[in-house]
N, CA, C and O atoms as CSV, one atom per row, in Angstrom:
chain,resi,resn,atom,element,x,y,z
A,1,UNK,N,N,-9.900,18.610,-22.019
A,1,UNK,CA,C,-9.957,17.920,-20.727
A,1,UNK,C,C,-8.646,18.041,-19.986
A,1,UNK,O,O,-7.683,18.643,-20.462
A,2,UNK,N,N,-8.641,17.528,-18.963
A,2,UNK,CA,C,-7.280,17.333,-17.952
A,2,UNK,C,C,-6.167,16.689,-18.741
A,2,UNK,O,O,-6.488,16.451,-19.905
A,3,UNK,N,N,-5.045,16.375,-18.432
A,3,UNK,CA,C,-4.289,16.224,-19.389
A,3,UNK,C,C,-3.002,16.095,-18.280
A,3,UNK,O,O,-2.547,17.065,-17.675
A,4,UNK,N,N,-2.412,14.419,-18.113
A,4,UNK,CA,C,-1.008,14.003,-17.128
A,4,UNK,C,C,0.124,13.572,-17.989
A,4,UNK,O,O,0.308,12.809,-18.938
A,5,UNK,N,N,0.600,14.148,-17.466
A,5,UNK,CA,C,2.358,13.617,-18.377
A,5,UNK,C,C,3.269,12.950,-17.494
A,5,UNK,O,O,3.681,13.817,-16.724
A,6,UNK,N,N,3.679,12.082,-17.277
A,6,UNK,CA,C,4.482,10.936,-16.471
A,6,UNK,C,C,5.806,10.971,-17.085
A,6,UNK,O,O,6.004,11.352,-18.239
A,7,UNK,N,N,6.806,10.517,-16.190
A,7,UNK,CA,C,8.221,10.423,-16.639
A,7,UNK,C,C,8.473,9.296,-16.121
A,7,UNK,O,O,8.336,9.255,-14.899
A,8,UNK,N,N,8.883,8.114,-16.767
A,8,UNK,CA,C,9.203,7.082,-16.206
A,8,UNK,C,C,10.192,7.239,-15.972
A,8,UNK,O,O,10.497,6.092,-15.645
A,9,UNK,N,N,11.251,7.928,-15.833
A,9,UNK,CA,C,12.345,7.544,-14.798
A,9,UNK,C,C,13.262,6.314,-14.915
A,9,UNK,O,O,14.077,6.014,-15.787
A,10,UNK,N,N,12.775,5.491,-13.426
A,10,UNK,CA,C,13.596,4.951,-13.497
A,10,UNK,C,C,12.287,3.113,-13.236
A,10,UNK,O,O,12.597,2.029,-12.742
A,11,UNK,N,N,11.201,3.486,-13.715
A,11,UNK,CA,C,10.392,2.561,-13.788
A,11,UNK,C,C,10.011,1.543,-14.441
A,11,UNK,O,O,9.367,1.753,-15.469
A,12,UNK,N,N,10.252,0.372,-14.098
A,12,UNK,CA,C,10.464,-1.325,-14.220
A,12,UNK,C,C,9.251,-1.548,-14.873
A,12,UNK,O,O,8.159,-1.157,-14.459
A,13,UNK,N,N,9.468,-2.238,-15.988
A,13,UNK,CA,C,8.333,-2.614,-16.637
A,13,UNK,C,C,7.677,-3.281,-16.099
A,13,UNK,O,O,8.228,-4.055,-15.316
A,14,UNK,N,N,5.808,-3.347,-16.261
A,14,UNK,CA,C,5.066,-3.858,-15.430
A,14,UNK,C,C,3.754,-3.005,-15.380
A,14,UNK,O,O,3.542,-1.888,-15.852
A,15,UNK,N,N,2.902,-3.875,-14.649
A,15,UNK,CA,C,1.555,-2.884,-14.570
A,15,UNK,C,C,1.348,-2.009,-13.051
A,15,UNK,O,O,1.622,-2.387,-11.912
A,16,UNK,N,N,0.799,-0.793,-13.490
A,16,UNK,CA,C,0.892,0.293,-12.029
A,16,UNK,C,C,-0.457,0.776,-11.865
A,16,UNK,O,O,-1.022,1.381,-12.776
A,17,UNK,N,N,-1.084,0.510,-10.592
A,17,UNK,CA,C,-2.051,0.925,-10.390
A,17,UNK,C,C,-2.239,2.223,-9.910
A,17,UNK,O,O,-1.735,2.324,-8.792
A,18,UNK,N,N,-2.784,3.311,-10.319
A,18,UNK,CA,C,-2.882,4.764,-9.640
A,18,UNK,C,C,-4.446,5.497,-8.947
A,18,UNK,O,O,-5.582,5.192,-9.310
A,19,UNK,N,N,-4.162,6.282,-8.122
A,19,UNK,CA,C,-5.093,7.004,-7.979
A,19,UNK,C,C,-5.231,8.342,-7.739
A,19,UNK,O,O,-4.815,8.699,-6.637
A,20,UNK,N,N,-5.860,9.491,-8.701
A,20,UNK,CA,C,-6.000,10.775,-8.549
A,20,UNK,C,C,-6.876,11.093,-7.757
A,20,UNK,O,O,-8.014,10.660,-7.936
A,21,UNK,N,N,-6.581,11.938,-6.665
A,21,UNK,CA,C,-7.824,12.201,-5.313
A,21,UNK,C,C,-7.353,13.755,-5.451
A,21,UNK,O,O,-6.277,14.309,-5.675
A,22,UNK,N,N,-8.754,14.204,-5.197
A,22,UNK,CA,C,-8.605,15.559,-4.827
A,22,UNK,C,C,-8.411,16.333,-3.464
A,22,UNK,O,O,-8.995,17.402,-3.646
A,23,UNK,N,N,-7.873,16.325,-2.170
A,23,UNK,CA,C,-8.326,16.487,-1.154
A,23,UNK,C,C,-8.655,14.783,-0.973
A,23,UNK,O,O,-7.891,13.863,-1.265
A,24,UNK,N,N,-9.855,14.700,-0.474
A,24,UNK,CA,C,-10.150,13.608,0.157
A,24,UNK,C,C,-11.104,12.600,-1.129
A,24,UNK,O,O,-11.243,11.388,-1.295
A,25,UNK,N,N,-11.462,13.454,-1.638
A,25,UNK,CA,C,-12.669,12.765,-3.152
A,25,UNK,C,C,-11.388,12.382,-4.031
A,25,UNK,O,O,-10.426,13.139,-4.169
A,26,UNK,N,N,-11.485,11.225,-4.556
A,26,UNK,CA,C,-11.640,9.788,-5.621
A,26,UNK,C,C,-11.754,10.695,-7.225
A,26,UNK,O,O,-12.717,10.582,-7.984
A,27,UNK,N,N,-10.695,11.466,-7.453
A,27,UNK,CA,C,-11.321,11.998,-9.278
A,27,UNK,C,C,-11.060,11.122,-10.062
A,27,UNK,O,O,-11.381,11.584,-11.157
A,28,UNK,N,N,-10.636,10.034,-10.210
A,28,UNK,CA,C,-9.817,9.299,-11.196
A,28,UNK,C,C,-9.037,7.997,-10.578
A,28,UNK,O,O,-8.308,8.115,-9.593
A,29,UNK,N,N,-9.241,6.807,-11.208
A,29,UNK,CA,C,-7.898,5.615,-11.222
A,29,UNK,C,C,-8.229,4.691,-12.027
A,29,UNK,O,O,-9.350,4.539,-12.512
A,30,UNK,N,N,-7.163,3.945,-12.236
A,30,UNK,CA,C,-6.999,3.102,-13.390
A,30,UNK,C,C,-5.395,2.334,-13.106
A,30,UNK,O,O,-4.660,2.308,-12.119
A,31,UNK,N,N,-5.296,1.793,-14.386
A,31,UNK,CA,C,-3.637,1.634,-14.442
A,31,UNK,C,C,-2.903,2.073,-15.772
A,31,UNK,O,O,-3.381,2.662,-16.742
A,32,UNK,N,N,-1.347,1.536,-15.511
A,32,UNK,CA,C,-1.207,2.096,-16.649
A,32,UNK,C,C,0.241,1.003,-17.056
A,32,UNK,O,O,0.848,0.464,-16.131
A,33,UNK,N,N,0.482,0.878,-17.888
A,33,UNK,CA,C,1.249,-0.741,-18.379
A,33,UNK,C,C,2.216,-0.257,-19.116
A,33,UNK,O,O,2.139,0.017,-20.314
A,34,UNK,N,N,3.759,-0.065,-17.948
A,34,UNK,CA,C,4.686,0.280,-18.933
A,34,UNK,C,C,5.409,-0.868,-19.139
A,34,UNK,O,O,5.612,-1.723,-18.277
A,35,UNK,N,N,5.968,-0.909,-20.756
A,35,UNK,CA,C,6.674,-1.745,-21.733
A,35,UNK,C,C,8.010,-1.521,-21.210
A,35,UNK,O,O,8.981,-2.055,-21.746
């Protein structure tokens, strides 16, 4: 399957809501809860 790799950086713990769009279509969202 598809497969995302994230770099948190410089990102504050907490919950992040995302969304993968293709063009204009909705492929994917969720969140994701960094420690």
């Amino acid at each position: 399957g598809n497969q995302l790799e994230l770099q948190r950086n410089n990102l504050k713990s907490g919950i992040y809501f995302y969304k993968i769009s293709d063009g204009g279509n909705a492929i994917n969202s969720g969140k994701i809860v960094v420690n």
